[in-house]
N, C-alpha and C positions, 0 to 999 in steps of 0.2 A: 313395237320398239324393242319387247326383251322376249326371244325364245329361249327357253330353256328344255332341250327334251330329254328323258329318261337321264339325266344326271348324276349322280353321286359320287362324295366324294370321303374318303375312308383317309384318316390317322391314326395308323398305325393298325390297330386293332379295335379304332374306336369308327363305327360308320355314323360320321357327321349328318351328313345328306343321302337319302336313298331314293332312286330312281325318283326322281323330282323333276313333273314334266307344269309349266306354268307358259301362260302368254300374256304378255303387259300390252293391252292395245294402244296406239299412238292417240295421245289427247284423252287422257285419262289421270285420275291421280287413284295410283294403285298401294294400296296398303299390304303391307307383308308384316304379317301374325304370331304371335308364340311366346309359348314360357322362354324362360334363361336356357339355353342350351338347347332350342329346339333347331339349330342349323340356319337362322337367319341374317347372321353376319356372316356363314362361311358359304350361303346363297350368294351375297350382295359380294362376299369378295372374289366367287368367279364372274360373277358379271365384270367387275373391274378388272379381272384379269391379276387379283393378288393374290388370287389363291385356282391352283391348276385344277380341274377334275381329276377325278378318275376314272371314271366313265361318264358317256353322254357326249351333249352337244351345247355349248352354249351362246347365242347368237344377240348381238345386240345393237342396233341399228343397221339391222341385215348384214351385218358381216358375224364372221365367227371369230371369236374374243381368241384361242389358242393359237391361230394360225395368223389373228388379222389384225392383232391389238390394237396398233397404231390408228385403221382406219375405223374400228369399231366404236373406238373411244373417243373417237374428235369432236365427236357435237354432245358429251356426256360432262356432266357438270357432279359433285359428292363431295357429301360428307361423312367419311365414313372413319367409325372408332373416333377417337378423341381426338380432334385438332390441333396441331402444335404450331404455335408462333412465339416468335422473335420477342418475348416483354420489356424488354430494353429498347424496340424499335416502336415507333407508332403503326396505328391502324394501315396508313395509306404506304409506310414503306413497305409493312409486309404484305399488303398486296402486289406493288411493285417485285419484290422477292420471288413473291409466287407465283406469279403470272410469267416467269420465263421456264418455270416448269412445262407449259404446254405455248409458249411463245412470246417476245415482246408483246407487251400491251399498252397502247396511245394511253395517257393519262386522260383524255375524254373518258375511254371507255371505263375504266377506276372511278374520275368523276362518278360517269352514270349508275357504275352499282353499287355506290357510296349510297346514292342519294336511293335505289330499288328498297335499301334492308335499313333504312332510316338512323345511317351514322353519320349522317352532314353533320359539321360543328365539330365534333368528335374526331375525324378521322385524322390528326395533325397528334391527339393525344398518344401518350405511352400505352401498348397494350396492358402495361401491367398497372394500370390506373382502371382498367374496363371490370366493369360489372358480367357476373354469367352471363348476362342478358347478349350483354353487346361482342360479348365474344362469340356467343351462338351468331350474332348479325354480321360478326366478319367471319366467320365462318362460310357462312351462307351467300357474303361477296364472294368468296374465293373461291366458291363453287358457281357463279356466275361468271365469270372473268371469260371463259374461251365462249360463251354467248351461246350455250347448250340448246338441244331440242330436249335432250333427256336428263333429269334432274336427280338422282338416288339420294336420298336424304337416311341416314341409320339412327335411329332418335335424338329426331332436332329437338324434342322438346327435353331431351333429360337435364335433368338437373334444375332445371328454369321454374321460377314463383307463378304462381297461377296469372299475372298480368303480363310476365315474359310470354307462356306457354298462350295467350291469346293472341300477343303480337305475334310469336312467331304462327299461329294457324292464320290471322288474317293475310300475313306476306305471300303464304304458299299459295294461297286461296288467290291472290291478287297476280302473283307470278302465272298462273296456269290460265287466270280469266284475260290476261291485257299481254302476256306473252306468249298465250296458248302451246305452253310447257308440256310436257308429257312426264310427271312426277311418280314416283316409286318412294315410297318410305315405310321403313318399319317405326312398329313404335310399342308402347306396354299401354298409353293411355291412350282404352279404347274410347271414350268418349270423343277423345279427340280427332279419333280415326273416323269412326259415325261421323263428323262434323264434315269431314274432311275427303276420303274417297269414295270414289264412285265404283271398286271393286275391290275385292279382299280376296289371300288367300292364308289359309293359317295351315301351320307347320307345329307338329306334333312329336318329338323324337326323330327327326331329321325327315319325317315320312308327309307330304301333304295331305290331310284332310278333309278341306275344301277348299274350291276356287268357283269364285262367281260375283257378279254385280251384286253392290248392298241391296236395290230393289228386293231380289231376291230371299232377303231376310226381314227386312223393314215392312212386307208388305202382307209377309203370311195372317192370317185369321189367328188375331190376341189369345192368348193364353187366359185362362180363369183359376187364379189363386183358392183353392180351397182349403178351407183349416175345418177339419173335425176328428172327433172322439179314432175313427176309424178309419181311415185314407184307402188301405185296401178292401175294403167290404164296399165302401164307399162308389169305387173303380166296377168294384163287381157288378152290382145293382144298375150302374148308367151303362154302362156296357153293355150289360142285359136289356136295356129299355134302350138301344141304340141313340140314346142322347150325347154320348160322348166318343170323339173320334181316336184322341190319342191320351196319355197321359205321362208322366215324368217325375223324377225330384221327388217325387211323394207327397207333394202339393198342388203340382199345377195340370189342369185339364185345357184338353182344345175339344170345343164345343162339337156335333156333329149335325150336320143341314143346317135346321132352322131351330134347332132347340136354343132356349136361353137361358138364365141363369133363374128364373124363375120354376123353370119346371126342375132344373136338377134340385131347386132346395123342397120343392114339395115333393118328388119322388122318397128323395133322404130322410124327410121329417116323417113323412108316411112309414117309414121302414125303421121308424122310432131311430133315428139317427140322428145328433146334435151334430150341427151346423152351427156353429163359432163365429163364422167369415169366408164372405165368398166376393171374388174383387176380380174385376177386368184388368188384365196386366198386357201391355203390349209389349213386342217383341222388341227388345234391344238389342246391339249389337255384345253387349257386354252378358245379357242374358242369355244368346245366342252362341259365344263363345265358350262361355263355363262350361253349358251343357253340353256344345261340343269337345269338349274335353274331359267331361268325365266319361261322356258314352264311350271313347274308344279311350279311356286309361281301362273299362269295364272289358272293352275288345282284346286289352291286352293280357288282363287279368287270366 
């Protein structure tokens, strides 16, 4: 649904995005990664075509967004940067409003994605009576309205109380399972990303770092938290006794073959080593990210 290849896009003297090659497969909900300024809104605003490259190619429902906009973007739905509406107008005028942005729209169809982002009752009121919540919800109509395959969302959840930021993960969740949506959103809460897509890519200093299905992190062989007196002597000794395969952080070990956590504390203890604390930690995505980011802030180092 979104090619992007060898892309980059440079202000002035500052290189936002650099050669930034990603694939969003269609029927997927794909998450897009990164600190503040690692080039993830000025990703999402060539896809829409609101911000030009400068190099590259960037293609989005098999058409190319620089040459094809119009047809690129007709079955693409977003919400992108802060939403602006009408507060003097209700919910359902300013979908009216904005649904001639990309063409009339039958009040059925307003009806229907009234009732998708759950502002039935409501949708007659002033926007300037709506709670964050339900303006994230008319947001999220407005980005329904042209009846999208492709959905860009740029953090739905900001701003929102941890019982908005559930509704809004269940809606997505329900748009992509009963609309079979092809979603794209960046976001900072990775938990809710882990909940959420089925691939990631994270963006580093406009550079990508990784791209790949969560499988692929969720399933590696757990990490083993170790606390002692000595961490690097510690490393040395399993090393040597090939019990341990990798190690990080200055705490945490990944076990090697069939060793467990029982022989690295008798190896340790044998080698007059205090052992503190030793704990099976699985791989999370938020565990998974940190450390992707310090190893290549170390790359840059």
């Amino acid at each position: 649904m979104i090619q992007l290849q060898n892309v980059s896009k440079q202000f002035g003297s500052r290189l936002a995005v650099e050669d930034l090659t990603l694939s969003v497969p269609a029927g997927e909900i794909y998450g897009l990664l990164g600190h503040n300024g690692a080039g993830k809104s000025t990703a999402i605003g060539m896809m829409l075509g609101q911000v030009w490259p400068t190099a590259g190619e960037v293609r989005v429902c098999g058409h190319e967004v620089t040459t094809h906009r119009t047809l690129a973007l007709q079955r693409v739905g977003a919400i992108f940067e802060a939403p602006a509406f009408y507060d003097y107008l209700s919910g359902w005028r300013n979908l009216e409003i904005l649904s001639h942005f990309t063409g009339p729209t039958p009040p059925a169809r307003i009806r229907e994605v009234v009732d998708w982002v759950g502002l039935t009752g409501r949708e007659k009121s002033k926007v300037k009576t709506y709670s964050h919540g339900m303006r994230a919800r008319l947001a999220l109509a407005q980005a329904l309205l042209p009846g999208p395959a492709l959905l860009i969302l740029d953090e739905p959840g900001s701003g929102l109380d941890p019982e908005g930021i559930a509704e809004m993960r269940q809606t997505i969740l329900r748009l992509h399972r009963e609309l079979g949506l092809t979603i794209l959103l960046s976001s900072h809460l990775l938990h809710e990303v882990e909940q959420l897509c089925t691939h990631i890519a994270v963006l580093q200093q406009g550079r990508k770092v990784f791209e790949g299905p969560m499988s692929s992190i969720t399933q590696h062989e757990p990490w083993v938290r170790l606390k002692t007196d000595n961490f690097p002597r510690a490393v040395e000794l399993l090393s040597a006794a090939g019990l341990i395969a990798e190690h990080r952080d200055g705490r945490l070990l990944r076990l090697a073959g069939t060793a467990d956590t029982g022989a690295v504390v008798k190896l340790l203890v044998e080698q007059k080593l205090t052992v503190h604390e030793i704990t099976i930690e699985e791989e999370t995505l938020e565990s998974f990210y940190l450390s992707l980011m310090n190893a290549n802030r170390g790359d840059k180092a």
